[in-house]
Every structure is written in structure tokens, then in C-alpha cells.
C-alpha positions, 0 to 999 in steps of 0.5 A, spaced: 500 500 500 502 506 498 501 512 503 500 519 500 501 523 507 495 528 509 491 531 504 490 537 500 486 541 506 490 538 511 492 545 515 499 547 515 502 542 511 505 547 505 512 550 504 512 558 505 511 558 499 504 555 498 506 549 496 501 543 499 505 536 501 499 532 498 502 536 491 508 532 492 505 525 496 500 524 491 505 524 485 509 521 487 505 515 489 502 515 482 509 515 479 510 509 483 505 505 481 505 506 474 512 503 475 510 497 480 505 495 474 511 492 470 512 487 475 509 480 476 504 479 481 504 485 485 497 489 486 497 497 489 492 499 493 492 507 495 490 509 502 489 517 500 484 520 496 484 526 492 477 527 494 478 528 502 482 528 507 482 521 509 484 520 517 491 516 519 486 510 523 483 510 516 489 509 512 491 503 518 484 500 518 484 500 510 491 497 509 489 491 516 483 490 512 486 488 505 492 485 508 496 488 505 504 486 505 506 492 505 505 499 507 509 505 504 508 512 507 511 518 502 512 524 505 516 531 504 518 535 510 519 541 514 523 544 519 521 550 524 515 554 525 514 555 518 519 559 515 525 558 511 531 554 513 537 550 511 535 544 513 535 539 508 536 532 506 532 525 506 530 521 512 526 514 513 523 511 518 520 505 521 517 503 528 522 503 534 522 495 534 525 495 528 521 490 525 526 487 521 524 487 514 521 494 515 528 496 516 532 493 511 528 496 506 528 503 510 535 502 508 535 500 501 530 506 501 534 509 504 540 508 500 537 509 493 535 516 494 541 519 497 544 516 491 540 518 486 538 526 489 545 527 491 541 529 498 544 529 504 543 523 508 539 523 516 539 516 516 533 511 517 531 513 523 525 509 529 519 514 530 512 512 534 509 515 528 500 512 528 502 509 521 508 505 523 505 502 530 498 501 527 499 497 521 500 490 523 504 489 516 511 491 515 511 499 515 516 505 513 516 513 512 519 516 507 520 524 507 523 525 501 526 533 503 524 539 506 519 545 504 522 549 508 528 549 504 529 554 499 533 549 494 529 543 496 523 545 495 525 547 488 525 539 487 519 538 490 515 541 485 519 537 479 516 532 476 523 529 474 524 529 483 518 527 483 519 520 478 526 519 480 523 519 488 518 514 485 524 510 481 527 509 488 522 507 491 520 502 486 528 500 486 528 499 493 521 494 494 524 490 488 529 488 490 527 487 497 522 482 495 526 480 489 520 482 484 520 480 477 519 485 471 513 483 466 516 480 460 513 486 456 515 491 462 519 497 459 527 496 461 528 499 469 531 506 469 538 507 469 543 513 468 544 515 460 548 510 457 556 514 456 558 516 450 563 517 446 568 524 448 568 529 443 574 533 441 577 538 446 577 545 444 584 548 445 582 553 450 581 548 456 577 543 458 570 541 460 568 538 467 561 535 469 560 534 476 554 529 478 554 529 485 558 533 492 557 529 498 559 530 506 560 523 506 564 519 503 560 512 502 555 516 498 560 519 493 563 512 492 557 509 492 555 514 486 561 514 483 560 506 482 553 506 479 557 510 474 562 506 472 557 501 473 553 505 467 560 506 462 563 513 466 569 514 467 570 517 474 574 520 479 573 523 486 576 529 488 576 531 495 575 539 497 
């Protein structure tokens, strides 16, 4: 089951801006379902409704009743008292027990939007949130950055963001419960194939930079998806 956090008229969930959360919950699981259609055997029920704000006991209730073998919950943040902030970045939580299967896809959650956002990692993190104590199936929340972020909120209202957030995700429960595309499913997403260099000019060089990180394991971690893709690749250290 996927989660679009709130709802359109829930109060004070917006960016500074006006942005509402739902604008960015509800597309991404959108995406995400569209591309969880290529795989076998999967079945995607929507715990939201455009129509309404439909209540957290609500969400739990229909995804007990369905059992449901997942339930994912997407959410954009927020820092303060509704104002701007540099805070930033993507976190993921599962319930305090850490219930195994939740937390190993919180991680490749985790891990597969940091990359591929270039984001700052906040970790998988536990929280007594109603949606991850009361669903009696496996259960995880992603916030995929903040609104109250001047640049990040720039990425909230994009639909590339929005589909690569969703991309992720789909990533993530593929490979956490080794789902098996359709034979006519459209190939995954990947990076762009490399192409060959052009000529140098004489007057210099010119360099591409697809990432910068504070940590270095995400760095490399993107750097081998690259090679893996045919770039050559190299990290620098400022």
C-alpha cells in the first residue's frame, strides 16, 4: 500500500511558499505505481484520496483490512515554525522495534535516494509515528526533503524529483522482495548510457560534476553506479 501523507486541506502542511505536501505525496505515489505495474504479481492499493482528507486510523484500518504486505508512507518535510531554513536532506523511518524487514528496506530506501538526489543523508531513523505502530504489516516513512528549504523545495515541485523519488522507491521494494519485471515491462531506469568524448577545444577543458557529498560512502557509492553505467570517474576531495 502506498501512503500519500495528509491531504490537500490538511492545515499547515505547505512550504512558505504555498506549496501543499499532498502536491508532492500524491505524485509521487502515482509515479510509483505506474512503475510497480511492470512487475509480476504485485497489486497497489492507495490509502489517500484526492477527494478528502482521509484520517491516519483510516489509512491503518484500510491497509489491516486488505492485508496488505506492505505499507509505504511518502512524505516531504519541514523544519521550524514555518519559515525558511537550511535544513535539508532525506530521512526514513520505521517503528522503534525495528521490525526487521521494515528496516532493511528503510535502508535500501534509504540508500537509493541519497544516491540518486545527491541529498544529504539523516539516516533511517525509529519514530512512534500512528502509521508505523498501527499497521500490523511491515511499515516505513519516507520524507523525501524539506519545504522549508529554499533549494529543496525547488525539487519538490519537479516532476523529474518527483519520478526519480518514485524510481527509488520502486528500486528499493524490488529488490527487497526480489520482484520480477513483466516480460513486456519497459527496461528499469538507469543513468544515460556514456558516450563517446568529443574533441577538446584548445582553450581548456570541460568538467561535469554529478554529485558533492559530506560523506564519503555516498560519493563512492555514486561514483560506482557510474562506472557501473560506462563513466569514467574520479573523486576529488575539497
Amino acid at each position: 500500500m502506498l501512503d500519500a501523507g495528509h491531504g490537500y486541506n490538511t492545515p499547515g502542511k505547505r512550504s512558505p511558499d504555498g506549496m501543499r505536501e499532498y502536491e508532492f505525496n500524491r505524485a509521487v505515489a502515482n509515479y510509483a505505481k505506474q512503475l510497480l505495474a511492470d512487475y509480476k504479481n504485485v497489486t497497489v492499493y492507495f490509502s489517500h484520496s484526492d477527494q478528502r482528507d482521509v484520517s491516519l486510523k483510516a489509512r491503518t484500518d484500510k491497509a489491516n483490512s486488505l492485508n496488505v504486505d506492505i505499507f509505504v508512507s511518502i512524505h516531504a518535510n519541514a523544519f521550524g515554525g514555518g519559515g525558511w531554513s537550511n535544513v535539508g536532506g532525506i530521512e526514513t523511518f520505521v517503528y522503534p522495534t525495528r521490525p526487521p524487514v521494515a528496516y532493511q528496506l528503510a535502508q535500501k530506501i534509504q540508500r537509493t535516494l541519497v544516491i540518486s538526489t545527491g541529498l544529504d543523508n539523516r539516516g533511517v531513523k525509529t519514530a512512534d509515528f500512528h502509521v508505523l505502530r498501527e499497521t500490523k504489516m511491515d511499515a516505513v516513512l519516507v520524507e523525501c526533503g524539506f519545504m522549508t528549504n529554499r533549494n529543496e523545495i525547488k525539487l519538490l515541485r519537479s516532476e523529474t524529483y518527483r519520478r526519480t523519488i518514485a524510481e527509488g522507491i520502486v528500486k528499493a521494494l524490488a529488490e527487497q522482495f526480489k520482484l520480477q519485471r513483466k516480460a513486456n515491462a519497459a527496461p528499469a531506469p538507469t543513468l544515460p548510457p556514456a558516450k563517446s568524448p568529443a574533441p577538446a577545444k584548445k582553450d581548456g577543458l570541460y568538467k561535469v560534476q554529478a554529485g558533492a557529498f559530506d560523506n564519503e560512502q555516498n560519493a563512492k557509492e555514486l561514483a560506482e553506479r557510474l562506472r557501473k553505467a560506462g563513466f569514467d570517474v574520479y573523486i576529488d576531495k575539497e
